[in-house]
N, CA and C of each residue as an Amber inpcrd file, in Angstrom:
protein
   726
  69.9960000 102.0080000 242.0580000  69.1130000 101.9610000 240.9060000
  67.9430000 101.0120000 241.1440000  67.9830000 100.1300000 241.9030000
  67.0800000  98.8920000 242.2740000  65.5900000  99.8070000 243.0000000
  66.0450000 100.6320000 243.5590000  65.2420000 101.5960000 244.5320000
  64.5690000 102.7170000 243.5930000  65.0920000 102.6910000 242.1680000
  64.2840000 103.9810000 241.8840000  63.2960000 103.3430000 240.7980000
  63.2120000 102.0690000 240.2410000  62.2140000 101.6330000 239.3900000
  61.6620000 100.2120000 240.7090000  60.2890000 100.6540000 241.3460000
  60.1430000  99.5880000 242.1780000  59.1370000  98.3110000 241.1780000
  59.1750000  96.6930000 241.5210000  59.0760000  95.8990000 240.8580000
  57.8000000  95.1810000 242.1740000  56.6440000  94.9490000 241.3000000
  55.7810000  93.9010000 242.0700000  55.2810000  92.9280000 241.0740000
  54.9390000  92.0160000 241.0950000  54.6050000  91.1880000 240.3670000
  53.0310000  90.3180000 240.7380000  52.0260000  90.4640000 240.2970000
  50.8850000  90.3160000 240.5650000  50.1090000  88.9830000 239.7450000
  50.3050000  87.5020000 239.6810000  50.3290000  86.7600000 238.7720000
  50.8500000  86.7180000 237.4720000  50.1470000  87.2390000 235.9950000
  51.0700000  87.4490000 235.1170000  51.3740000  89.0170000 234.8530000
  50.9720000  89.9110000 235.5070000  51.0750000  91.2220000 235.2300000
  52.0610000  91.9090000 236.3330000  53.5400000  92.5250000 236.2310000
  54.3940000  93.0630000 236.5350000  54.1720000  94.7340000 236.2910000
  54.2140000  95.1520000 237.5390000  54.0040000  96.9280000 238.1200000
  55.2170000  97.3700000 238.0950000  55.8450000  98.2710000 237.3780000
  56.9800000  98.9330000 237.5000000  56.4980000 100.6270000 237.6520000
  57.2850000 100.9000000 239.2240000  56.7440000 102.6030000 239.6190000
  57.9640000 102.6760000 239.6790000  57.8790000 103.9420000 239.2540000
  59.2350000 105.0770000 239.1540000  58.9820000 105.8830000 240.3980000
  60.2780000 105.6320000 241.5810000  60.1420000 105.8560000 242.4470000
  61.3380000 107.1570000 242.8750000  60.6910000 108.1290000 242.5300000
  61.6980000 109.4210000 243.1800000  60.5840000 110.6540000 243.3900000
  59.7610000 109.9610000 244.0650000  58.3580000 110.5880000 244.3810000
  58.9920000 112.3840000 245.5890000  59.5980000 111.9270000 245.6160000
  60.8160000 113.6890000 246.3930000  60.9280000 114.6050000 245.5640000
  61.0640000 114.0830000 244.0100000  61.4620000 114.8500000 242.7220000
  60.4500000 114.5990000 241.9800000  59.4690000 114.3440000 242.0150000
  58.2400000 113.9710000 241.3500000  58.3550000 113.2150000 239.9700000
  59.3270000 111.7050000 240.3900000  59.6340000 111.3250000 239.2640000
  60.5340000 111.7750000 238.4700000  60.9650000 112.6580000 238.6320000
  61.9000000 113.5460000 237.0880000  63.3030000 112.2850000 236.9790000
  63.1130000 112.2180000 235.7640000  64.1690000 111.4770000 235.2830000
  65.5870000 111.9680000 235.1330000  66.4980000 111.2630000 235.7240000
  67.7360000 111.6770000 235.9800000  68.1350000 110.5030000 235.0010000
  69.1220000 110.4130000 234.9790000  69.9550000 109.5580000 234.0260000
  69.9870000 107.9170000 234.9340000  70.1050000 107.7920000 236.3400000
  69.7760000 106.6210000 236.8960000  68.3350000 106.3570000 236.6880000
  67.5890000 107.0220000 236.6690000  65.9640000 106.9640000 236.4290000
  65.5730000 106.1420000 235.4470000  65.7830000 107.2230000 234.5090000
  65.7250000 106.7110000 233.1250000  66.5060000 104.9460000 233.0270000
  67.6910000 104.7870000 233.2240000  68.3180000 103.5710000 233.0270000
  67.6890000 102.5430000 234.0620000  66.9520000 102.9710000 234.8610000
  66.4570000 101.7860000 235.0440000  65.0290000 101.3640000 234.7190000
  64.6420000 102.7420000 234.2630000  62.8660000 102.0630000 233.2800000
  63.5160000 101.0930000 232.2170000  64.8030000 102.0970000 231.7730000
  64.4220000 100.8790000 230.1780000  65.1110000  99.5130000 230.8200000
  66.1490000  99.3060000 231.6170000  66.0660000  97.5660000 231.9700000
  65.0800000  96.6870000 232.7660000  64.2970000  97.8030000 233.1430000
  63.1580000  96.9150000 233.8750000  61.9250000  96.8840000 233.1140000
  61.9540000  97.4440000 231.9380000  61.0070000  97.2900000 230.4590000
  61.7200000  96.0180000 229.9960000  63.0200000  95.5360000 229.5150000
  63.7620000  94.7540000 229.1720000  63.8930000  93.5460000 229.9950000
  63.4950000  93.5440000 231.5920000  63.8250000  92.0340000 232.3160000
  62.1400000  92.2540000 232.2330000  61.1960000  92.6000000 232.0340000
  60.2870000  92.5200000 232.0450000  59.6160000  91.3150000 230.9160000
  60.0710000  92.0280000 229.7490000  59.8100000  91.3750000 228.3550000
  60.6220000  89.8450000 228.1850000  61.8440000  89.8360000 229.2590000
  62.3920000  88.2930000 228.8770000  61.6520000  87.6700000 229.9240000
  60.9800000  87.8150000 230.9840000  60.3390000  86.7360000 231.7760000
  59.1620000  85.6140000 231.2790000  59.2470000  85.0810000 231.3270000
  58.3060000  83.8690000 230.3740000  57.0670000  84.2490000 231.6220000
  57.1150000  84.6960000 232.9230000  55.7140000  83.9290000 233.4420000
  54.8000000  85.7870000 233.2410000  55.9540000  86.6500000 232.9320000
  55.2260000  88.0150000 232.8120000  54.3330000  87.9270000 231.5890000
  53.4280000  88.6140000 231.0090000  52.5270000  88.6890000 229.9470000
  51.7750000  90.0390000 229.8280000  52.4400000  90.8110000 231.0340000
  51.4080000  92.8270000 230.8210000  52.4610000  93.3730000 231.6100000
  52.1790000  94.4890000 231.6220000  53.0980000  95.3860000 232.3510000
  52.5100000  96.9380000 232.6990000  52.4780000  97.2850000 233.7330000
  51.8290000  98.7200000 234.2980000  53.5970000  99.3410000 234.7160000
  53.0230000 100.9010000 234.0310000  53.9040000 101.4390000 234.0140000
  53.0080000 102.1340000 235.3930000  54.0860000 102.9350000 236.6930000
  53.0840000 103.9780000 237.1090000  54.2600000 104.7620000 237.9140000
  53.9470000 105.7440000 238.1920000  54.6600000 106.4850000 239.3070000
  54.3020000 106.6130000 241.0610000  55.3180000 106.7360000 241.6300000
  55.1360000 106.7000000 243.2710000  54.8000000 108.5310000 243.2340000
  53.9610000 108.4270000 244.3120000  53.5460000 109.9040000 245.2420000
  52.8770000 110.6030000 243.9410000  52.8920000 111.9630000 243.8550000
  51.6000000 113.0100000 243.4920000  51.6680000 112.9160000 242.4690000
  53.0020000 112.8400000 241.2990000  53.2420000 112.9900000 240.1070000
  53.4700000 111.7790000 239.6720000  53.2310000 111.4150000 238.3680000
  54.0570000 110.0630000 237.2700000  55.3050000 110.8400000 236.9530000
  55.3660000 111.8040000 236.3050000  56.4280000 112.1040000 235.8830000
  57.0050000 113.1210000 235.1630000  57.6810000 113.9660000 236.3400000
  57.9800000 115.5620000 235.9060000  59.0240000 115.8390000 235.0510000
  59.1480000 114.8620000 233.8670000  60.2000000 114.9820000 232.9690000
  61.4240000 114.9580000 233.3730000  62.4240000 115.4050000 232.3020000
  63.8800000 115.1750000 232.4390000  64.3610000 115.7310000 233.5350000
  65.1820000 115.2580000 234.8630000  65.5520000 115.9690000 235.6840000
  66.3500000 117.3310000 235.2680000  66.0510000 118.5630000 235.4550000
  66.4100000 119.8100000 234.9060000  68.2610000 119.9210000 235.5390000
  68.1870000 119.2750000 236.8000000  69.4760000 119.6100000 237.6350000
  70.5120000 118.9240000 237.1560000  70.7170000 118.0270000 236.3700000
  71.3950000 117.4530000 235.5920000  71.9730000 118.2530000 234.1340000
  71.2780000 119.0980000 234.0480000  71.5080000 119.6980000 232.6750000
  72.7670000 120.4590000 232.5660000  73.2280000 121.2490000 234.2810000
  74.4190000 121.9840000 234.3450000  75.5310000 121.0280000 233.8930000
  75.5250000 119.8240000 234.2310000  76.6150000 118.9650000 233.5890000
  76.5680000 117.9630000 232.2220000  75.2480000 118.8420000 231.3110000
  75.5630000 117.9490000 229.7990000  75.1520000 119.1640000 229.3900000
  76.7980000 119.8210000 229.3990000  77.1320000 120.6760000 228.5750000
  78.2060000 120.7450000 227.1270000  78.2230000 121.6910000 226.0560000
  78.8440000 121.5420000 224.6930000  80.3330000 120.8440000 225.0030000
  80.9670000 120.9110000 226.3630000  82.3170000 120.5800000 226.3370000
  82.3200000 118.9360000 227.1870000  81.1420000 118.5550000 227.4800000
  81.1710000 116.8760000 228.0240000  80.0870000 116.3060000 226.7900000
  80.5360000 116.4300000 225.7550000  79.8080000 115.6430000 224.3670000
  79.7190000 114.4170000 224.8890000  80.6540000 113.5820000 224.8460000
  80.4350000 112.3590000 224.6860000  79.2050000 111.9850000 226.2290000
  78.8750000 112.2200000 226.9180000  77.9900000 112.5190000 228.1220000
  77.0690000 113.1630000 227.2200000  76.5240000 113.7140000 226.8120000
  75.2430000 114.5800000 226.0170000  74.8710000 113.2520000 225.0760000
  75.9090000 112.7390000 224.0930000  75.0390000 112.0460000 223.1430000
  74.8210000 110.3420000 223.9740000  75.2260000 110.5810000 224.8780000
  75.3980000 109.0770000 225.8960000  73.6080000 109.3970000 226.4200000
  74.0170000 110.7010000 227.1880000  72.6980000 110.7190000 227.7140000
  71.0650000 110.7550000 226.6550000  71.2860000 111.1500000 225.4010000
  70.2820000 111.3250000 224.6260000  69.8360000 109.7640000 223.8010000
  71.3520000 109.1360000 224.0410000  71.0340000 107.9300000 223.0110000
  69.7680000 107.2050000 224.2310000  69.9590000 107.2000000 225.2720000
  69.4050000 106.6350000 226.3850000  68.3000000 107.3140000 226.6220000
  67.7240000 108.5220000 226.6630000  66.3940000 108.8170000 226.5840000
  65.6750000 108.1650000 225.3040000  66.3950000 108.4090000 223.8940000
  65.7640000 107.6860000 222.5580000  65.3540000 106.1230000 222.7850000
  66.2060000 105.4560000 223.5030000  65.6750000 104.3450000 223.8960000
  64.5330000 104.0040000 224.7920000  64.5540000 104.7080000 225.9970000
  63.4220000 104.2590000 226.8730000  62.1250000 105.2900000 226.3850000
  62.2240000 106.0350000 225.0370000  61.1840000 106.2300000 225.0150000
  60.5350000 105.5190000 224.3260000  61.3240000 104.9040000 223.3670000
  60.5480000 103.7440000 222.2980000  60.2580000 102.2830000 222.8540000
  61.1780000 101.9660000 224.0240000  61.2560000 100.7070000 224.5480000
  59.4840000 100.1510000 224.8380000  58.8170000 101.0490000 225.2380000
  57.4340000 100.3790000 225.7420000  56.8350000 100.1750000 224.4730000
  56.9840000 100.8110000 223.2960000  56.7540000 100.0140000 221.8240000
  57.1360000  98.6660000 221.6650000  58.3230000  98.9310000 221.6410000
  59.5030000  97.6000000 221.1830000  59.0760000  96.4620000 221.5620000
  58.7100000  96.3850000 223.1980000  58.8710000  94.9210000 223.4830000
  57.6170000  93.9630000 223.3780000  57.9690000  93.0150000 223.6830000
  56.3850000  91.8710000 223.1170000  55.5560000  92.1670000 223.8300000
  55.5260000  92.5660000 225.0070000  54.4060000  92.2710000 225.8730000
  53.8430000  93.3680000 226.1530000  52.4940000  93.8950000 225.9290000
  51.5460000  95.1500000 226.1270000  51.8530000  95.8720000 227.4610000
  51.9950000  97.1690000 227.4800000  52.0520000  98.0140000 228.6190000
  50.9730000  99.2600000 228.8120000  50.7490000  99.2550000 230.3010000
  49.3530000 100.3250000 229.9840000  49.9930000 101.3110000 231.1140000
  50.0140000 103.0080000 230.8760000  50.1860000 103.9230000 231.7390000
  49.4460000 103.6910000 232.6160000  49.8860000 103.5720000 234.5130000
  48.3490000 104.4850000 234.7970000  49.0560000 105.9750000 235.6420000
  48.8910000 106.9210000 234.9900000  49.4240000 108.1910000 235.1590000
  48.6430000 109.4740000 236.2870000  48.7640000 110.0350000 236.8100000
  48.1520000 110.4930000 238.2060000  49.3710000 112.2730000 238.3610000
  48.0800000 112.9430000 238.4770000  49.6070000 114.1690000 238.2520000
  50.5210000 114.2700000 237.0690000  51.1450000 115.4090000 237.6840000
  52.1170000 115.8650000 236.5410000  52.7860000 114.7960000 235.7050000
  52.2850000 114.9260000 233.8630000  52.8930000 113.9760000 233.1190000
  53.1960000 114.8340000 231.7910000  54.8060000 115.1670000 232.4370000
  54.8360000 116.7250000 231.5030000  56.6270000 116.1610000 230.8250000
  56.8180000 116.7260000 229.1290000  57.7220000 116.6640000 229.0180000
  58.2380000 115.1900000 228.7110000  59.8330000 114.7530000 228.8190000
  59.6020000 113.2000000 229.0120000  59.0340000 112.1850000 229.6290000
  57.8700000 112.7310000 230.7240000  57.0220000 111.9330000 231.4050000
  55.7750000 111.8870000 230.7430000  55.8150000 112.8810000 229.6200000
  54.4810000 113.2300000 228.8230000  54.6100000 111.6450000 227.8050000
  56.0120000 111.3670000 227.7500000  56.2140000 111.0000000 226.2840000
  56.1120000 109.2630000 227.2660000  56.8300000 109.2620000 228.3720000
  56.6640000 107.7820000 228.4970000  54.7260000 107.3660000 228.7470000
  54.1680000 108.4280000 229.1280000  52.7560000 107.6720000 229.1540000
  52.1590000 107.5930000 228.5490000  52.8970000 108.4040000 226.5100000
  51.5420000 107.9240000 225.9920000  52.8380000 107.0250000 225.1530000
  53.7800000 106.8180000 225.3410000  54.7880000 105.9040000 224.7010000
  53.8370000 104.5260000 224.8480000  53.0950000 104.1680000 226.1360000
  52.7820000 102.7650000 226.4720000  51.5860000 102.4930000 225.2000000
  51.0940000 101.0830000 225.8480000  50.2890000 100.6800000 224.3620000
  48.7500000 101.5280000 224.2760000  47.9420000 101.3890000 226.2900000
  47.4860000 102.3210000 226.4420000  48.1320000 103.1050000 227.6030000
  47.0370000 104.3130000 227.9540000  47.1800000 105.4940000 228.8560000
  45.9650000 105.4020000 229.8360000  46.0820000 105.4640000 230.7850000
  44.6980000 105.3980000 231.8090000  45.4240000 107.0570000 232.8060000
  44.3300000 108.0600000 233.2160000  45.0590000 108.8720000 233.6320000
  44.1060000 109.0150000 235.1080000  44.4330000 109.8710000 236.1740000
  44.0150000 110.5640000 237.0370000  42.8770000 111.3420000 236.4450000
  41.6900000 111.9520000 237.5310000  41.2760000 113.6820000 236.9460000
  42.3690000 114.6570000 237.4240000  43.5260000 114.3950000 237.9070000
  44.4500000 115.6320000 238.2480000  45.4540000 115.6840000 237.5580000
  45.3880000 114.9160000 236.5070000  46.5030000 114.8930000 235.4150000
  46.4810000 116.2720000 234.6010000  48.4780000 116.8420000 234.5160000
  48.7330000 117.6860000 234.2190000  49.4020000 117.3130000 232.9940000
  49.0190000 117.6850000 231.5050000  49.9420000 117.1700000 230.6840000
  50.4210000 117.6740000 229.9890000  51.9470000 118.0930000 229.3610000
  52.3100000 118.3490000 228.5030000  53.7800000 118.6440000 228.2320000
  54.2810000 119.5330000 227.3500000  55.6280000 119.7500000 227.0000000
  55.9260000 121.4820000 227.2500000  56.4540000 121.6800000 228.4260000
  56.6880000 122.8410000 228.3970000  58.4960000 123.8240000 228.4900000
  58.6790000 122.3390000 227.5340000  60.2100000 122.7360000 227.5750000
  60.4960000 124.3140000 226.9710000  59.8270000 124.7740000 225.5150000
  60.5690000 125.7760000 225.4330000  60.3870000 127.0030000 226.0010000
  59.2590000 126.8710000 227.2180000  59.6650000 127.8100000 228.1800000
  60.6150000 128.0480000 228.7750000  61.1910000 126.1770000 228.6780000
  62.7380000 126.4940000 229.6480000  63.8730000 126.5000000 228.8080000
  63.3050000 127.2080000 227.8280000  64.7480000 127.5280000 226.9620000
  65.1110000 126.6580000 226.2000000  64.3260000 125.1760000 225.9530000
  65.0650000 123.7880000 225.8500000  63.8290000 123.2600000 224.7560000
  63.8610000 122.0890000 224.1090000  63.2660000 121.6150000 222.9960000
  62.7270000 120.2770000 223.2400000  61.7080000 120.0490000 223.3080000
  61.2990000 118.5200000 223.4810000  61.8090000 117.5470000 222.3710000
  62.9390000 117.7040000 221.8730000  63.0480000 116.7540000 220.7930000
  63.4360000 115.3580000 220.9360000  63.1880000 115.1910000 221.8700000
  63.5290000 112.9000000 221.9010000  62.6130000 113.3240000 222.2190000
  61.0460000 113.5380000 222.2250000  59.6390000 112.9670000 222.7610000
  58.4710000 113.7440000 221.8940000  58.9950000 114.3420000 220.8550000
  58.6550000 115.1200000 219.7840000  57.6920000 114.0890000 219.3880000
  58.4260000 112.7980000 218.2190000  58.2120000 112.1870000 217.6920000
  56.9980000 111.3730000 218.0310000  57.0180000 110.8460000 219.1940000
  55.8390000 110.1490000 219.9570000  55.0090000 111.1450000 220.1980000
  54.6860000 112.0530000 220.5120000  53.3520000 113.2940000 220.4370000
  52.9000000 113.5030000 218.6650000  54.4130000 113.6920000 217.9910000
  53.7050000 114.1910000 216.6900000  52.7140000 112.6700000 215.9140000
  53.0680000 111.1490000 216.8010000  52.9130000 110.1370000 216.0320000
  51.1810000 109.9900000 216.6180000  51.3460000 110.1890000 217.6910000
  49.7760000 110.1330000 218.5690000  49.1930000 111.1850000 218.1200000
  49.5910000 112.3180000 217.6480000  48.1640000 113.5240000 217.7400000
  48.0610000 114.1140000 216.0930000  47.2750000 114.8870000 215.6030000
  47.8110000 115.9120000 214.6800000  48.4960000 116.8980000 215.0450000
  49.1420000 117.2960000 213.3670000  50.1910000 117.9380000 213.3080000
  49.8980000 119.3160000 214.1160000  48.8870000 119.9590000 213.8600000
  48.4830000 121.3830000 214.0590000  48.2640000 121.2170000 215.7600000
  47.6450000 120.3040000 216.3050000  47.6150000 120.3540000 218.0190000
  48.7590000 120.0020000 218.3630000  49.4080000 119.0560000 218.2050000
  51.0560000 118.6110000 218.0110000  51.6800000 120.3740000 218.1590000
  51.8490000 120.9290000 217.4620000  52.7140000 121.7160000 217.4250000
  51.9790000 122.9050000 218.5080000  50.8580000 122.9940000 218.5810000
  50.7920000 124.1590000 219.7320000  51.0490000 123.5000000 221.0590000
  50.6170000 122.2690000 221.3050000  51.0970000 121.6590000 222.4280000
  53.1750000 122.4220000 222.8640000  53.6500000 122.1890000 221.7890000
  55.1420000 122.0220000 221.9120000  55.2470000 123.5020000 222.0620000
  55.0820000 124.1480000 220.9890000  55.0300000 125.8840000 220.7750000
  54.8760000 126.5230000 222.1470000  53.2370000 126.0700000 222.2040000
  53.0060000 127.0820000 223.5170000  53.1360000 126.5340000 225.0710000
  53.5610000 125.4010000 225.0760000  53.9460000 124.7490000 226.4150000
  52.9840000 124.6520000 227.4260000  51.8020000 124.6740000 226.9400000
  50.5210000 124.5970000 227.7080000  50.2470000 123.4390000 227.9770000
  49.6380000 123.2280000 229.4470000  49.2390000 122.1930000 230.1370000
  48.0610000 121.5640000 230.1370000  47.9680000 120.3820000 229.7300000
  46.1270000 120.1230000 229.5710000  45.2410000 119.4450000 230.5840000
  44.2800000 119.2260000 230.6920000  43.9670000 117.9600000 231.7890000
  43.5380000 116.6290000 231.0490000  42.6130000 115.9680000 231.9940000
  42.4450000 114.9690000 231.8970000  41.1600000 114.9930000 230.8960000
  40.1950000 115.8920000 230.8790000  39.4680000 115.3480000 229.9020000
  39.8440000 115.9230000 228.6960000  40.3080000 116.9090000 228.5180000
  41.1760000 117.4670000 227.0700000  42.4270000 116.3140000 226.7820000
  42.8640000 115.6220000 226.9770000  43.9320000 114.6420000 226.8680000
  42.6140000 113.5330000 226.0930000  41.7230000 112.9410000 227.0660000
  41.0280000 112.5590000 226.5790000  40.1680000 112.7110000 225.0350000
  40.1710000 113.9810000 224.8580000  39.3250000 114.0810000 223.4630000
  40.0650000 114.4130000 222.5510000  41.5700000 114.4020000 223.1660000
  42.2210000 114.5900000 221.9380000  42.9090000 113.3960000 221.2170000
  42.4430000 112.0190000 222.0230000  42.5300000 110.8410000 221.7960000
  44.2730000 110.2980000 222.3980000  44.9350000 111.3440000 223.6380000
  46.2050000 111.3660000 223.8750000  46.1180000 110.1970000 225.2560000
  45.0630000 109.7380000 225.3070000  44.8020000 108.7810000 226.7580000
  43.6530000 108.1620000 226.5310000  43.0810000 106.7220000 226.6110000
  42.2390000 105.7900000 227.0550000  41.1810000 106.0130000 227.7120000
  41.7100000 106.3950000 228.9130000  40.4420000 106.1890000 230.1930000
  40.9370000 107.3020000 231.1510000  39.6980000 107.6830000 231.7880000
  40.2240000 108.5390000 232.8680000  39.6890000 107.9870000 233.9410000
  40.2090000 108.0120000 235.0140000  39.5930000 106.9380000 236.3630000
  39.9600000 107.2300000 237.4130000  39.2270000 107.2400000 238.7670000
  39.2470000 107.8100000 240.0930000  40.5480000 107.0650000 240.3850000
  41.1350000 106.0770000 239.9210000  41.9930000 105.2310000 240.4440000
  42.8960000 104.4380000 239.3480000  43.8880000 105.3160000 238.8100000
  44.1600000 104.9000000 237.7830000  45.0740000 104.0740000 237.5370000
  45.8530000 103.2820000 238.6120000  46.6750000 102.3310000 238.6610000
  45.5300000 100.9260000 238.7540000  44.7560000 101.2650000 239.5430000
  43.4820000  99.5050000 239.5160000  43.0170000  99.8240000 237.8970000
  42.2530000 100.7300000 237.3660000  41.9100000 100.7170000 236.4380000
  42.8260000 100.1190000 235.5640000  44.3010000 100.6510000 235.2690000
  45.4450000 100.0190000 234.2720000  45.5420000  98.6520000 234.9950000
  45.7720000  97.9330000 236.1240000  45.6350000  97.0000000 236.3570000
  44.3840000  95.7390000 235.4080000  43.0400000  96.2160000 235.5190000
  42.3260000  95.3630000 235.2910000  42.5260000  95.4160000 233.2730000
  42.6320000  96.3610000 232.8260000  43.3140000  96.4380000 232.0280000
  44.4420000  95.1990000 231.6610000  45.9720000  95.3120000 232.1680000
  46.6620000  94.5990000 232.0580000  46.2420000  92.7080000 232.4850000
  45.2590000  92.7620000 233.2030000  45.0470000  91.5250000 233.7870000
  44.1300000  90.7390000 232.4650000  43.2320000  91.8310000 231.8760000
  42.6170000  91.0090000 230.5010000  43.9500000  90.5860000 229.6450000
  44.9670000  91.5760000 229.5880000  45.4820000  91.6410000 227.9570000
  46.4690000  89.2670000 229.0690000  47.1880000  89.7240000 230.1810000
  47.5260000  88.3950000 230.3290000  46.3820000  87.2700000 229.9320000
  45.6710000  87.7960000 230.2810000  44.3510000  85.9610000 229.8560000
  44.4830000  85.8410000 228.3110000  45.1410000  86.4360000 227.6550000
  44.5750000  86.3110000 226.3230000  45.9520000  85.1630000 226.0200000
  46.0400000  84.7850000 224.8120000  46.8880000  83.8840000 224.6710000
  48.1770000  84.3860000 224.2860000  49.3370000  84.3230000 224.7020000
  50.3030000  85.0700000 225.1060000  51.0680000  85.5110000 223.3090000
  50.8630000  84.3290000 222.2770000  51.4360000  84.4160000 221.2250000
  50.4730000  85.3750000 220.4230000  49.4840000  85.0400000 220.6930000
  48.6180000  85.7860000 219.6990000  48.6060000  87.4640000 219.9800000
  49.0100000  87.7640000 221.3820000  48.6530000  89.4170000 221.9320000
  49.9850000  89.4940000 221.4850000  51.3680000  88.5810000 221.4970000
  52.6450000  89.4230000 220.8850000  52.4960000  89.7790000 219.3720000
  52.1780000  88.9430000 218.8690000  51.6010000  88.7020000 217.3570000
  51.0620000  90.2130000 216.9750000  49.8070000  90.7800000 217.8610000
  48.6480000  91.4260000 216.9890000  49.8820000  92.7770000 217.7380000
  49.9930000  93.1440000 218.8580000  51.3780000  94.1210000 219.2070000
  52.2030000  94.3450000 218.0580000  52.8430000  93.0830000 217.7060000
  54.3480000  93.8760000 216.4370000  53.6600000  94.3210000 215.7460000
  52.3080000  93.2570000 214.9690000  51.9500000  94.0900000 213.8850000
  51.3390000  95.8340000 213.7290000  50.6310000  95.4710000 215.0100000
  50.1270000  97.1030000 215.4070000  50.6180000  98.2160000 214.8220000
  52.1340000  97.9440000 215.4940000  53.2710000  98.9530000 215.2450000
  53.9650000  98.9040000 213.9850000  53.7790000  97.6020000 213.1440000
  54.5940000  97.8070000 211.5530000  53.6470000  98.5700000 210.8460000
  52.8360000  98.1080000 211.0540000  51.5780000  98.7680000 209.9120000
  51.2090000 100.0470000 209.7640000  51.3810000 100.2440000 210.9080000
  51.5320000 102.0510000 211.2730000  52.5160000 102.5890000 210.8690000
  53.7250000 102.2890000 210.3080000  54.2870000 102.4680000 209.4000000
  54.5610000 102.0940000 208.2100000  53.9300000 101.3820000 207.9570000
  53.6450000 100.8760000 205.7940000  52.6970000 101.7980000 205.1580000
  52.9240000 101.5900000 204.1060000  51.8070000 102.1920000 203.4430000
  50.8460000 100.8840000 203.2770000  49.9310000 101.1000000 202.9280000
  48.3750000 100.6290000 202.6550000  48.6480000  99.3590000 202.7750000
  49.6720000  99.1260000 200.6820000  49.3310000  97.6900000 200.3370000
  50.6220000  96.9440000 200.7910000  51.7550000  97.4050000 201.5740000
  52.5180000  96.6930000 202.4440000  51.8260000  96.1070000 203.9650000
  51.5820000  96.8750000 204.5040000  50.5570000  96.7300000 205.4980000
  49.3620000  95.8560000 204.8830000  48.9430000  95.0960000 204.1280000
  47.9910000  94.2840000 203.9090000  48.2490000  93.1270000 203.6230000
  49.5900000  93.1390000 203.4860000  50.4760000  91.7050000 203.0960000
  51.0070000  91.6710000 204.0890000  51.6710000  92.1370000 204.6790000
  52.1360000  91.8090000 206.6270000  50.9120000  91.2460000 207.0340000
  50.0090000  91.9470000 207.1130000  48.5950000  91.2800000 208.2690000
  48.2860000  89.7190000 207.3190000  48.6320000  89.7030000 205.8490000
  48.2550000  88.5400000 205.4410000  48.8250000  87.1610000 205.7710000
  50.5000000  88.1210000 206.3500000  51.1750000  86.8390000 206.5930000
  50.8900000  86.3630000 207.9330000  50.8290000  87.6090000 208.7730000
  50.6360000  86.9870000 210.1750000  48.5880000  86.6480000 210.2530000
  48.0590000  86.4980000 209.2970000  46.4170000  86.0870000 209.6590000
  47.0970000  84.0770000 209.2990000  47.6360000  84.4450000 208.1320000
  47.9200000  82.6690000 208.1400000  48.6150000  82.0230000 209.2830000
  49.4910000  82.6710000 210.1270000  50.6940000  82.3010000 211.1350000
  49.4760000  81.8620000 212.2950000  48.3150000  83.0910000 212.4520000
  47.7140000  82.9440000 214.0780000  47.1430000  81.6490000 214.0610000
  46.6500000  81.3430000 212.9440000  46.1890000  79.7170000 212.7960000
  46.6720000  78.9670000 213.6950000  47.6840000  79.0880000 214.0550000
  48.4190000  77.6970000 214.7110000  48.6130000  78.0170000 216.6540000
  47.9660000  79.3950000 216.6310000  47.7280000  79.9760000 217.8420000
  46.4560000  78.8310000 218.4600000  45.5220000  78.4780000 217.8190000
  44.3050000  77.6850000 218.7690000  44.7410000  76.3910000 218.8610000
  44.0380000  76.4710000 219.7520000  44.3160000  74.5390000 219.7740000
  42.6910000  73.8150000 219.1740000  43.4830000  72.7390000 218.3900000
  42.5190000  71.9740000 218.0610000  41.5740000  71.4800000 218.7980000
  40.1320000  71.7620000 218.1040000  39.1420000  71.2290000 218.9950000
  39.2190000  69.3180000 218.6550000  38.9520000  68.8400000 219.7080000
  38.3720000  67.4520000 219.2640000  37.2320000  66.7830000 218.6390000
């Protein structure tokens, strides 16, 4: 497992590539378990402060490994909801944790690979980026990565995306507001990226992160009293001038 999420560490910004560049990334159940603990030793390191998600060789990530599926079948349940509780997690995990994460995605980012790159805080892509959900061609339902497409896009592109299993590129991803940046080089690009969000002051970028994500789920005047509490809290983020 050490071998399939590789770890570099670049001052305060930590590179985690998903390395099964043979299988173009596709997440197998070791795959998967080791994004989300290396999202998780990521977030407890005090000297980390960003995090680049990316993939090894042509693809980021050709979704759920398909070859796995012959064995999470109706009669190995407890294996099916084992394996699903564990996709539900590492897809939300790049939300969850304190410290900002930016895709940089290159090739096929289809399916649950669709969902971990725009899961991150941003998305930086390739021009050869392939994107989308084309599960129910294969008979099968994107539903653990549903939620994160239906939360990023509208409902009506949302659903033909899923419906018709069509593949988009890089500048249609782009205007549909499903990615950031598009860049000849999209791991330096997410790099310089991640290297601003570390300079910033480490409490204040966890700070404006949670809230990001509560508020996006409150309504209006809950969401205006959260930001009220944390505008009084950042106060104590500067240091006094003399």
């Amino acid at each position: 497992m050490e071998n399939l999420v590789l770890k570099e560490d670049r001052g305060a910004v930590r590179i985690l590539t998903l390395n099964r560049p043979e299988k173009m990334n596709a997440l197998n159940t070791a795959l998967t378990q080791g994004v989300l603990d290396a999202m998780l030793e990521a977030d407890a390191a005090t000297h980390i402060r960003a995090v680049v998600l990316a993939g090894a060789g042509r693809a980021f990530c050709a979704g759920a490994d398909l070859a796995e599926f012959r064995h999470l079948t109706p009669d190995q349940s407890d294996a099916v909801i084992k394996r699903a509780d564990l996709t539900c997690r590492v897809q939300m995990v790049m939300s969850q944790i304190s410290k900002p994460v930016v895709a940089a995605a290159q090739g096929p980012a289809v399916g649950g690979g669709a969902g971990l790159a725009i899961g991150c805080d941003m998305t930086v892509v390739g021009r050869d980026l392939k994107f989308g959900y084309p599960e129910v061609k294969h008979s099968i339902v994107p539903a653990l990565v549903m939620t994160g497409l239906v939360r990023a896009l509208g409902r009506k592109q949302a659903f033909e995306m899923i419906s018709l299993g069509r593949l988009i590129g890089a500048d249609e991803a782009l205007a549909l507001g499903l990615v950031n940046r598009i860049a000849d080089d999209p791991l330096a690009e997410a790099l310089t990226i991640a290297e601003a969000w570390a300079a910033a002051e480490p409490r204040a970028m966890r700070a404006a992160k949670q809230l990001f994500y509560r508020v996006s789920d409150l309504p209006t005047e809950a969401a205006m009293q959260v930001g009220r509490d944390v505008n009084a809290m950042m106060r104590s983020f500067r240091e006094p001038k003399p």
